[in-house]
KEZAFI-902724 format. One line per field, with one value per atom (N, C-alpha, C): atom name; residue number from 0; residue in one letter; y, x, z. Coordinates in steps of 0.1 Angstrom, whole numbers. Layout:
REM residues N
name = CA|...
resi = NUM|...
resn = a|...
c2 = Y|...
c1 = X|...
c3 = Z|...
//
This chain:
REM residues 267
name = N|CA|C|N|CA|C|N|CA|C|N|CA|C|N|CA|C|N|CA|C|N|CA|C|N|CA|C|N|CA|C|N|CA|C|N|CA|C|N|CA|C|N|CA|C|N|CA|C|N|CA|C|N|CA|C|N|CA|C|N|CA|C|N|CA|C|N|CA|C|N|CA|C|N|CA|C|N|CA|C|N|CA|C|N|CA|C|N|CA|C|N|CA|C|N|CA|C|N|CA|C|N|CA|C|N|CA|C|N|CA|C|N|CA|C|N|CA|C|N|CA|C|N|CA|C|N|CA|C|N|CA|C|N|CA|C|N|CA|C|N|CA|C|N|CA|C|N|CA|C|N|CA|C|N|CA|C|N|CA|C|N|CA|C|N|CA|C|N|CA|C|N|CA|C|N|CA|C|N|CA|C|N|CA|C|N|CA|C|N|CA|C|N|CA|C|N|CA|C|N|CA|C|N|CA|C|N|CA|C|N|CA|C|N|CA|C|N|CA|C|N|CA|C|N|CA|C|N|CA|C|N|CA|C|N|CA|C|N|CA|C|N|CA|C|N|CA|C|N|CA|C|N|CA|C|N|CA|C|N|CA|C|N|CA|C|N|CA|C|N|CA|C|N|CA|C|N|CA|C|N|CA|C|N|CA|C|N|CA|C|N|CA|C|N|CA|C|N|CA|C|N|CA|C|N|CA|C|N|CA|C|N|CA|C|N|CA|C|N|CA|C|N|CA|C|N|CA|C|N|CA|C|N|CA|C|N|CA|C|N|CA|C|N|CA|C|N|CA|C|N|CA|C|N|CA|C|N|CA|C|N|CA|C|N|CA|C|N|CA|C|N|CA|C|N|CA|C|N|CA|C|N|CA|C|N|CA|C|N|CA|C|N|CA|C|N|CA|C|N|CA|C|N|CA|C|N|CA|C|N|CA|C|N|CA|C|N|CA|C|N|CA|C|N|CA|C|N|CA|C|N|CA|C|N|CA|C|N|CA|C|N|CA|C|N|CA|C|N|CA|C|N|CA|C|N|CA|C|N|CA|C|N|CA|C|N|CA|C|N|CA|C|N|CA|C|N|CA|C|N|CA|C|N|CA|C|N|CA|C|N|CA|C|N|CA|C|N|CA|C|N|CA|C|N|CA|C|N|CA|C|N|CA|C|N|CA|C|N|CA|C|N|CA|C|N|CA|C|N|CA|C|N|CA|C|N|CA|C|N|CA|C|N|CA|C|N|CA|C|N|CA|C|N|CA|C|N|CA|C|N|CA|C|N|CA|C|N|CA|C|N|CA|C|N|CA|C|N|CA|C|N|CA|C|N|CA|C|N|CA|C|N|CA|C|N|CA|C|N|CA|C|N|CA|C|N|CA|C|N|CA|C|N|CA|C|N|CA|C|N|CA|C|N|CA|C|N|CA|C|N|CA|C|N|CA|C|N|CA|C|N|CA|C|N|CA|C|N|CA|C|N|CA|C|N|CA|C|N|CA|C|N|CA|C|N|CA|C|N|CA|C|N|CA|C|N|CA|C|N|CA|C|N|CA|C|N|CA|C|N|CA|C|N|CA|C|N|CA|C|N|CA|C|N|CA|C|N|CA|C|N|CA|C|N|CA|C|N|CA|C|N|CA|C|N|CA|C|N|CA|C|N|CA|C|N|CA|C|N|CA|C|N|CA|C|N|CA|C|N|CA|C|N|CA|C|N|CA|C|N|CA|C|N|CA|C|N|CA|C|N|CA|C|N|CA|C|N|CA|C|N|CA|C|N|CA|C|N|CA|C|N|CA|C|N|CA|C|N|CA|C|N|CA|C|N|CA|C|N|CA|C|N|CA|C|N|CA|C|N|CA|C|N|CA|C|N|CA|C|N|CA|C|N|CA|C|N|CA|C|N|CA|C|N|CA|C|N|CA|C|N|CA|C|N|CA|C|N|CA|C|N|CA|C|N|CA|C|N|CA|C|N|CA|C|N|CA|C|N|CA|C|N|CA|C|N|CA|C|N|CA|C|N|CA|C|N|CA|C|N|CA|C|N|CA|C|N|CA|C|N|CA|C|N|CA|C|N|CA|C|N|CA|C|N|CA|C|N|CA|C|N|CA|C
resi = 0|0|0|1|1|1|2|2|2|3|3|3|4|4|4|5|5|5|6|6|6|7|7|7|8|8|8|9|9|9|10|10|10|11|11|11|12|12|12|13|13|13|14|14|14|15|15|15|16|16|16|17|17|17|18|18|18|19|19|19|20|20|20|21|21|21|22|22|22|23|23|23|24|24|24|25|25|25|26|26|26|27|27|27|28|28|28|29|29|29|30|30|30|31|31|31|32|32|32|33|33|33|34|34|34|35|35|35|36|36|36|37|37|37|38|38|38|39|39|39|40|40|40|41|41|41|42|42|42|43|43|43|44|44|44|45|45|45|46|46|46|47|47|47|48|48|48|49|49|49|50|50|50|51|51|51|52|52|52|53|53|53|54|54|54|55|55|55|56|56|56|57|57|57|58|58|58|59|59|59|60|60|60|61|61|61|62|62|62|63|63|63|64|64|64|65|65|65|66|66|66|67|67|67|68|68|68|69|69|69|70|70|70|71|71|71|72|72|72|73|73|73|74|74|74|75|75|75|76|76|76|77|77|77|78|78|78|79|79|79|80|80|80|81|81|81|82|82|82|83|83|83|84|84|84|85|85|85|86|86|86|87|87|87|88|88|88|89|89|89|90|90|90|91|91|91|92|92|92|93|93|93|94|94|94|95|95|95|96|96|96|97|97|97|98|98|98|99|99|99|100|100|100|101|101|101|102|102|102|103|103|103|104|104|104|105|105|105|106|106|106|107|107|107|108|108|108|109|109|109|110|110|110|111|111|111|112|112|112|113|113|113|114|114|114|115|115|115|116|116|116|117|117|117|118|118|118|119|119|119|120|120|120|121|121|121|122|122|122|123|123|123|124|124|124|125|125|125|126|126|126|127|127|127|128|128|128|129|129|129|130|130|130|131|131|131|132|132|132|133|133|133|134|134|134|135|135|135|136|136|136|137|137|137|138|138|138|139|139|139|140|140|140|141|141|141|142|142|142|143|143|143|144|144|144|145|145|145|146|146|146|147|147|147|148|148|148|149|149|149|150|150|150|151|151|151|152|152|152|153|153|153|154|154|154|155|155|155|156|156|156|157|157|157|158|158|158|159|159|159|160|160|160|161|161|161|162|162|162|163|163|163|164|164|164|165|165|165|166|166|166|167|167|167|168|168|168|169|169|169|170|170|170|171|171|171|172|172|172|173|173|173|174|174|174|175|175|175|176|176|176|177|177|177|178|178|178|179|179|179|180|180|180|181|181|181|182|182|182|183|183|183|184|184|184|185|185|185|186|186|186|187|187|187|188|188|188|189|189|189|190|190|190|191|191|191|192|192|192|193|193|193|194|194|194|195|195|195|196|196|196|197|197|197|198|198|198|199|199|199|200|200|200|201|201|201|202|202|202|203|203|203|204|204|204|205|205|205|206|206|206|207|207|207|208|208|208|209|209|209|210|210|210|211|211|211|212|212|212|213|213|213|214|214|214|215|215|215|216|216|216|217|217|217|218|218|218|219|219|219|220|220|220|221|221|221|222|222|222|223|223|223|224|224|224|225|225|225|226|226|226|227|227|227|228|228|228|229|229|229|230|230|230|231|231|231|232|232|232|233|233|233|234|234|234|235|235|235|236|236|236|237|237|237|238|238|238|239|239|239|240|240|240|241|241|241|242|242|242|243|243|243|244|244|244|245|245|245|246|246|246|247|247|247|248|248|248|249|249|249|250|250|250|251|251|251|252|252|252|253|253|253|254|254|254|255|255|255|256|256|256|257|257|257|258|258|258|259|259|259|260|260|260|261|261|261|262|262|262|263|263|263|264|264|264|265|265|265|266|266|266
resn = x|x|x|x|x|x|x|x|x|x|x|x|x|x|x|x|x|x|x|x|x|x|x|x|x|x|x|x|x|x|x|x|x|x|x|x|x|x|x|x|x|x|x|x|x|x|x|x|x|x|x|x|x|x|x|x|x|x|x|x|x|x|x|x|x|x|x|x|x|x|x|x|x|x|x|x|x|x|x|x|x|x|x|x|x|x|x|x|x|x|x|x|x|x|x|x|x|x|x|x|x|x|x|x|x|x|x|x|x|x|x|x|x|x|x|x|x|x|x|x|x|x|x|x|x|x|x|x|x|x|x|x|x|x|x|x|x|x|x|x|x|x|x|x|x|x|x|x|x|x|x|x|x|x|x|x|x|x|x|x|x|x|x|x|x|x|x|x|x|x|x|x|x|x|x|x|x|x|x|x|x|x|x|x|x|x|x|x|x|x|x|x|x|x|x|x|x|x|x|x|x|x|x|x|x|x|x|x|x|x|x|x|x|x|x|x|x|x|x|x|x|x|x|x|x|x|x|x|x|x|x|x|x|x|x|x|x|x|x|x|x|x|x|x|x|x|x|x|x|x|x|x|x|x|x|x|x|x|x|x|x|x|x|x|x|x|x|x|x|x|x|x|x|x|x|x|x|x|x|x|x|x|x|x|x|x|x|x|x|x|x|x|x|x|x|x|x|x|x|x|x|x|x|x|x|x|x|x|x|x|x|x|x|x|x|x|x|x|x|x|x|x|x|x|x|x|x|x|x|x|x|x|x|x|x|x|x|x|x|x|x|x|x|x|x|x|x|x|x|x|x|x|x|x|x|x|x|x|x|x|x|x|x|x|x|x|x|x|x|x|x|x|x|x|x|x|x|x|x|x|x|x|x|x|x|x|x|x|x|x|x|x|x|x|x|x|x|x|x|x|x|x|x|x|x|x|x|x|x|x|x|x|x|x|x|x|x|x|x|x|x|x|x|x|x|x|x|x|x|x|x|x|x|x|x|x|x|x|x|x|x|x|x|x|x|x|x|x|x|x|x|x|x|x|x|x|x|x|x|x|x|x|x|x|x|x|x|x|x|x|x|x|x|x|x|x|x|x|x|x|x|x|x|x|x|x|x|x|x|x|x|x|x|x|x|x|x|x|x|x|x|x|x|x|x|x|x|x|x|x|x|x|x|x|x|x|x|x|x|x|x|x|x|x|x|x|x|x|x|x|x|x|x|x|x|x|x|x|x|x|x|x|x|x|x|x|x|x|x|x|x|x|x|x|x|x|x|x|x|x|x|x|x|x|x|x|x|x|x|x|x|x|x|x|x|x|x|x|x|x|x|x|x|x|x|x|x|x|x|x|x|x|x|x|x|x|x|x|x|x|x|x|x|x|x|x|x|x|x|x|x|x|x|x|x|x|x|x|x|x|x|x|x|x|x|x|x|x|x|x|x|x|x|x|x|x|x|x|x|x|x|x|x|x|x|x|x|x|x|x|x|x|x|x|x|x|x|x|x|x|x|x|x|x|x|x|x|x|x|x|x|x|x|x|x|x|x|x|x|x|x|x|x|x|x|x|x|x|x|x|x|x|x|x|x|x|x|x|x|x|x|x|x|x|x|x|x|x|x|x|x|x|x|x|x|x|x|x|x|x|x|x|x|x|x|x|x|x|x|x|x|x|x|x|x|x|x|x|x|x|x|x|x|x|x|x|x|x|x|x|x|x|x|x|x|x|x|x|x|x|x|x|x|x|x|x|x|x|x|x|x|x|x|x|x|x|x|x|x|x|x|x|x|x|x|x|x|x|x|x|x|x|x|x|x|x|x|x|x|x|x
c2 = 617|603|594|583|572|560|563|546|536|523|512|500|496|492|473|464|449|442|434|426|414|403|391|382|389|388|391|400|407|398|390|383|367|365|354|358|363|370|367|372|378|369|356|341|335|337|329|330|343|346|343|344|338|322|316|299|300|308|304|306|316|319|309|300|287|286|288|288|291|298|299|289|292|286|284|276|274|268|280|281|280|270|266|272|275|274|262|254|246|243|239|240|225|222|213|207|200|199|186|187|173|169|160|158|168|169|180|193|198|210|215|226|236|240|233|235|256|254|267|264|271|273|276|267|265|273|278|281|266|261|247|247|239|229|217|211|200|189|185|172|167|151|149|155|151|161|155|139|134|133|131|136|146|159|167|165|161|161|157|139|133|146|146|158|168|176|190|184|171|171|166|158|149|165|174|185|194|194|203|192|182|173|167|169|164|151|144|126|127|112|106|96|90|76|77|68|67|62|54|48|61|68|81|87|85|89|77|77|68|69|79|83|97|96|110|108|121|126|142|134|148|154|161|170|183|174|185|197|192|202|215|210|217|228|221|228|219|208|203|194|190|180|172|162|159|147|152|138|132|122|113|108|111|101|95|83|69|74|86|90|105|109|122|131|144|155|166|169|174|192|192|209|221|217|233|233|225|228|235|229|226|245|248|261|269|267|276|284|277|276|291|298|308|302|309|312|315|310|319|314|325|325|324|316|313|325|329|339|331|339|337|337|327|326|310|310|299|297|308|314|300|292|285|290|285|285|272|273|268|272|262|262|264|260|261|270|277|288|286|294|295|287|288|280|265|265|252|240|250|237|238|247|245|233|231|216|202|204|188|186|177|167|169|172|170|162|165|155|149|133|126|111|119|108|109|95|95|90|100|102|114|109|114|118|131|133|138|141|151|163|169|184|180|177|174|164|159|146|150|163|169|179|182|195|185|179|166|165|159|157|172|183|191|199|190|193|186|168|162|166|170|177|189|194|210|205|193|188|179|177|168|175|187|196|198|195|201|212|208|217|238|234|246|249|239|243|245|243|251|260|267|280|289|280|294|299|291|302|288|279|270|261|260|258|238|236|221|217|201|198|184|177|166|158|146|136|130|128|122|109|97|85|82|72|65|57|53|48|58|70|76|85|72|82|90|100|110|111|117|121|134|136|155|156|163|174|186|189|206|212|225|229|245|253|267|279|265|265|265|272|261|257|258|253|236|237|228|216|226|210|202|210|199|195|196|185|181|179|171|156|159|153|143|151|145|137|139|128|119|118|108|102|105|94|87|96|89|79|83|67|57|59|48|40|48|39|44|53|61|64|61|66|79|91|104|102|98|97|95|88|81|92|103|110|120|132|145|150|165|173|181|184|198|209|219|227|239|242|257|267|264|282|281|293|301|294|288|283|292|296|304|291|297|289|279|281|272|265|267|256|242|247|242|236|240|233|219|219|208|200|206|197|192|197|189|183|181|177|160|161|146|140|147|147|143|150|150|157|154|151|167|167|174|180|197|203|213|209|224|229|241|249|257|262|267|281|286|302|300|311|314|310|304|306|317|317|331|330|344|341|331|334|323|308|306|294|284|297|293|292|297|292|284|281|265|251|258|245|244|253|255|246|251|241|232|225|209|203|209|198|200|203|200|207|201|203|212|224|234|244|240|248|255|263|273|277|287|291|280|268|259|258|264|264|264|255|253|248|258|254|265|267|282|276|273|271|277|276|289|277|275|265|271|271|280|270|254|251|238|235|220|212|198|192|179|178|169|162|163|151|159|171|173|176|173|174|180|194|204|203|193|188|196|208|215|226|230|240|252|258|272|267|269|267|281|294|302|315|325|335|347
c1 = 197|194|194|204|207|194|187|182|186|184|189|185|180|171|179|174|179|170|176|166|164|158|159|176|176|191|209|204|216|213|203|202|209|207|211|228|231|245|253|248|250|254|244|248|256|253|267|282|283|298|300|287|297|293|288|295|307|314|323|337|334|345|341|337|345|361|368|378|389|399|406|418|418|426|439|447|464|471|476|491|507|516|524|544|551|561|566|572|579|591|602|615|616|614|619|633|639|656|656|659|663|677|680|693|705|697|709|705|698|697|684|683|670|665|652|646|642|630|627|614|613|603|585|577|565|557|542|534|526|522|513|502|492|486|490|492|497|487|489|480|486|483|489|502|510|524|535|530|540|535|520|513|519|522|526|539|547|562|566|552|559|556|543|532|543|547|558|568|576|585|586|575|571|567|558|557|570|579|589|599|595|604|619|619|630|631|617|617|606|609|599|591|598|592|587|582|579|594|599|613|622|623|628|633|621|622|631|635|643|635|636|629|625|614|607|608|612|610|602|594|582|589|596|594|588|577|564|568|574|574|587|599|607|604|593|590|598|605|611|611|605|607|621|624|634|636|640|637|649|650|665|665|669|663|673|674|680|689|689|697|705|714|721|711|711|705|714|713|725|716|724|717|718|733|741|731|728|719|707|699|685|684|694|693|696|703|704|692|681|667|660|654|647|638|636|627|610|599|588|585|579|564|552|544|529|527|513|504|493|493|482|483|476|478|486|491|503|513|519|533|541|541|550|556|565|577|574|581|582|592|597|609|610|597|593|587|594|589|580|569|563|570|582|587|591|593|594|580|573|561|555|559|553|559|569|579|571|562|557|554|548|543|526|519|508|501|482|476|465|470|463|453|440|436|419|414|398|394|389|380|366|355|342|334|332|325|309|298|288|290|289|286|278|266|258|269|274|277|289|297|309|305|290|287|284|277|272|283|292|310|310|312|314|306|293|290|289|295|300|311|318|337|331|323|323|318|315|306|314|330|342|352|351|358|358|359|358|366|378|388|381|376|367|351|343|335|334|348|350|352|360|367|363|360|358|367|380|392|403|396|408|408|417|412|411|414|413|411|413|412|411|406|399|400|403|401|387|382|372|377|376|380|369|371|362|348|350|340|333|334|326|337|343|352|360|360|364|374|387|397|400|397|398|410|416|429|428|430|431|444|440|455|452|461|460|461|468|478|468|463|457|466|481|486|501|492|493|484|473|463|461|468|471|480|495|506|501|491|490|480|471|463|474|482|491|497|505|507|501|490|478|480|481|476|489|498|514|515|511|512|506|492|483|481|492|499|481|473|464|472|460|462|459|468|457|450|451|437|422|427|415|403|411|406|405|396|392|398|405|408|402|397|384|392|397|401|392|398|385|392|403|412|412|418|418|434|434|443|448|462|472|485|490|499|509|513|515|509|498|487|484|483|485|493|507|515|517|513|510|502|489|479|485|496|495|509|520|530|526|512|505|498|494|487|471|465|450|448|439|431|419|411|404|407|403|405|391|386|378|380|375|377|361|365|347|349|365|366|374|384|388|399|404|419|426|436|446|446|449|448|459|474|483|481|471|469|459|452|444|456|457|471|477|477|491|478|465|457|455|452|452|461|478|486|491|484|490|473|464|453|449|445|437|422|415|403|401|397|399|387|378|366|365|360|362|347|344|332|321|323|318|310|299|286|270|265|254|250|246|241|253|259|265|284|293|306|308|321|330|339|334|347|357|368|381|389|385|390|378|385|373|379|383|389|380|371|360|355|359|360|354|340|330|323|311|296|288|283|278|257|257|241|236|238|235|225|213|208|214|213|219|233|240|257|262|260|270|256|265|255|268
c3 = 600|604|591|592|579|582|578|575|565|576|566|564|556|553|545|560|558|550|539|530|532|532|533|526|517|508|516|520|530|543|550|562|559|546|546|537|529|534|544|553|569|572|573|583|574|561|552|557|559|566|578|586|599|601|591|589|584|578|569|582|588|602|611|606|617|619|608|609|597|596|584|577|566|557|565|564|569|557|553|546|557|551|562|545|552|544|545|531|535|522|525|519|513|500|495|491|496|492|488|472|463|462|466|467|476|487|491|489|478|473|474|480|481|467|457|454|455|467|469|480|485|496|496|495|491|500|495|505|506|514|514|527|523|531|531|544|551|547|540|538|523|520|509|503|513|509|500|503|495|477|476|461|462|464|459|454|460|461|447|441|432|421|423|413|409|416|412|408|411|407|390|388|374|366|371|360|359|366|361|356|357|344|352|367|374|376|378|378|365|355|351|352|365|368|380|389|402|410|396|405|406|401|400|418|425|438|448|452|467|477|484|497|498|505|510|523|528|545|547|557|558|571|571|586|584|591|598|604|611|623|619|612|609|600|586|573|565|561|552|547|539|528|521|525|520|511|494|486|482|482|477|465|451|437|439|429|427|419|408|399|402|401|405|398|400|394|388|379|376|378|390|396|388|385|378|367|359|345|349|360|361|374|378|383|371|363|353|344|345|340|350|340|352|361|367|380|373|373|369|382|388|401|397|403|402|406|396|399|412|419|427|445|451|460|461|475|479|469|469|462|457|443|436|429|419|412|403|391|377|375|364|359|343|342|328|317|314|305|295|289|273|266|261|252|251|264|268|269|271|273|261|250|239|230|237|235|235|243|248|237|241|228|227|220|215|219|228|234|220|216|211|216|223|228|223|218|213|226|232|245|238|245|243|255|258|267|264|272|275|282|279|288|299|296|313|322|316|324|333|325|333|341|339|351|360|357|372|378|373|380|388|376|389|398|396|414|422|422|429|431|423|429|439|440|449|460|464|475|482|479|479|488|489|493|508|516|531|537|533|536|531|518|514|520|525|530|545|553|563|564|552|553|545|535|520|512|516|510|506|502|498|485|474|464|456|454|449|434|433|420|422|411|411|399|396|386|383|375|372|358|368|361|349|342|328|335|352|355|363|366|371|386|388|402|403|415|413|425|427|438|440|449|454|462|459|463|468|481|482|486|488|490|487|498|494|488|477|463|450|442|432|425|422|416|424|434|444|448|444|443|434|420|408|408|416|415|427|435|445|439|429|422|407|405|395|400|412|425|426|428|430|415|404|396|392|391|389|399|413|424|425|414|414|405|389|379|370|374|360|350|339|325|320|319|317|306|296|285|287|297|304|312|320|330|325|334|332|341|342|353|354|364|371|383|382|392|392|404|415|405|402|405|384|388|375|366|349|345|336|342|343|333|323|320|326|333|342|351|348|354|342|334|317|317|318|311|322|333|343|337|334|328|313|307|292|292|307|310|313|318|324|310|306|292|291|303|305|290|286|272|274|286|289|301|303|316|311|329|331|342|349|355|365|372|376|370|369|368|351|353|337|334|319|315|309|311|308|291|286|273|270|278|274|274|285|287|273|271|256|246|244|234|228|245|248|247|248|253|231|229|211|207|208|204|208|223|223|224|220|215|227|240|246|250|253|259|268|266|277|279|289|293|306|306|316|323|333|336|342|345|345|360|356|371|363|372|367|351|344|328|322|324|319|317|309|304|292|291|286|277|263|258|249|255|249|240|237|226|228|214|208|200|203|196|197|197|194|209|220|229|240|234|247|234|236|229|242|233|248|242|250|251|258|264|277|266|271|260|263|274|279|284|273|275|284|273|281|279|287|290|286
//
């Protein structure tokens, strides 16, 4: 005879999960074609699609401008995305470039290798933050999320402006809900020096080189950066903290522009 023995801990467990199965995450494929030409086939959430569109396209360096784009067409229903630029694309070069795959969940693609983003240009911006004042932010960002506190399984990212406000992005992508957020600031003509980036998911070099392509000054994270991504955040100057719950962060570089007033930083 097994006895088993339920705790008060395991009861509230228990009900945790079956709030969370209200319903699941939706990942949708969908086919980007720039000019004619298939890009590659995204995993996505349907929301904010056209932030994404400009977001991915401005980090892999195919538009620089906003005028850059002509037209976007969303077909929903098909799976396709269709973008028109004002300027030719010169494909043959721009396929010639490998293939890297996002690590993770909602399967992307980069164009941009280690070497390449070690190319950019260097983040020089006198911005000053608090530690308290960026944990505060991020637990207004975790309370921003709906998409995740229906489900439990979807990731996001967030700007935190000079005056205090904040824009949330989700997506089943984490590296989706930052060119959906990059989107957002490129359409609304922000300054990245200005702003903070905060994402759920774990910064994977290519999560990086997104963040130092915009030239956000500061990034944190709730979970960890890759050692590559330390690296890259080392050599283009940026602010890059990790671990970030409660009193407890992880600072993987320091370039003056967080002052950690927090007494129990890390554990």
């Amino acid at each position: 005879m097994v006895l088993f023995v339920i705790t008060v801990r395991m009861i509230k467990r228990m009900v945790g999960v079956r709030k969370l199965n209200k319903g699941c995450p939706e990942e949708y494929p969908i086919s980007l074609i720039v000019n004619g030409y298939e890009i590659a086939i995204f995993q996505l959430t349907k929301l904010d699609l056209e932030d994404w569109v400009y977001g991915y396209l401005y980090s892999e360096g195919i538009i620089t401008h906003l005028s850059d784009i002509k037209s976007i067409h969303v077909e929903e229903e098909q799976g396709i995305i269709r973008v028109e630029l004002s300027t030719p694309i010169q494909i043959e070069a721009f396929f010639q470039k490998k293939k890297h795959y996002t690590a993770g969940c909602g399967r992307g693609v980069t164009f941009f290798s280690m070497t390449d983003v070690k190319s950019f240009q260097p983040i020089d911006a006198n911005v000053h933050y608090q530690l308290s004042y960026l944990m505060q932010k991020r637990v207004e960002f975790s309370k921003l999320t709906p998409l995740y506190l229906q489900t439990g399984g979807m990731h996001a990212a967030c700007i935190v402006e000079r005056n205090g406000q904040i824009t949330v992005r989700e997506d089943i992508g984490r590296h989706n809900a930052v060119d959906k957020i990059i989107g957002h600031c490129l359409r609304n003509g922000l300054n990245s020096e200005e702003l903070v980036i905060m994402t759920t998911g774990r910064i994977s070099y290519e999560m990086l080189s997104k963040v130092a392509k915009f030239g956000f000054p500061v990034a944190l994270s709730r979970t960890a950066a890759t050692k590559q991504a330390v690296q890259l955040a080392k050599f283009l100057q940026i602010e890059l903290i990790g671990y970030v719950r409660g009193k407890m962060s992880i600072p993987y570089t320091s370039f003056g522009r967080v002052t950690n007033d927090v007494i129990s930083n890390k554990k």
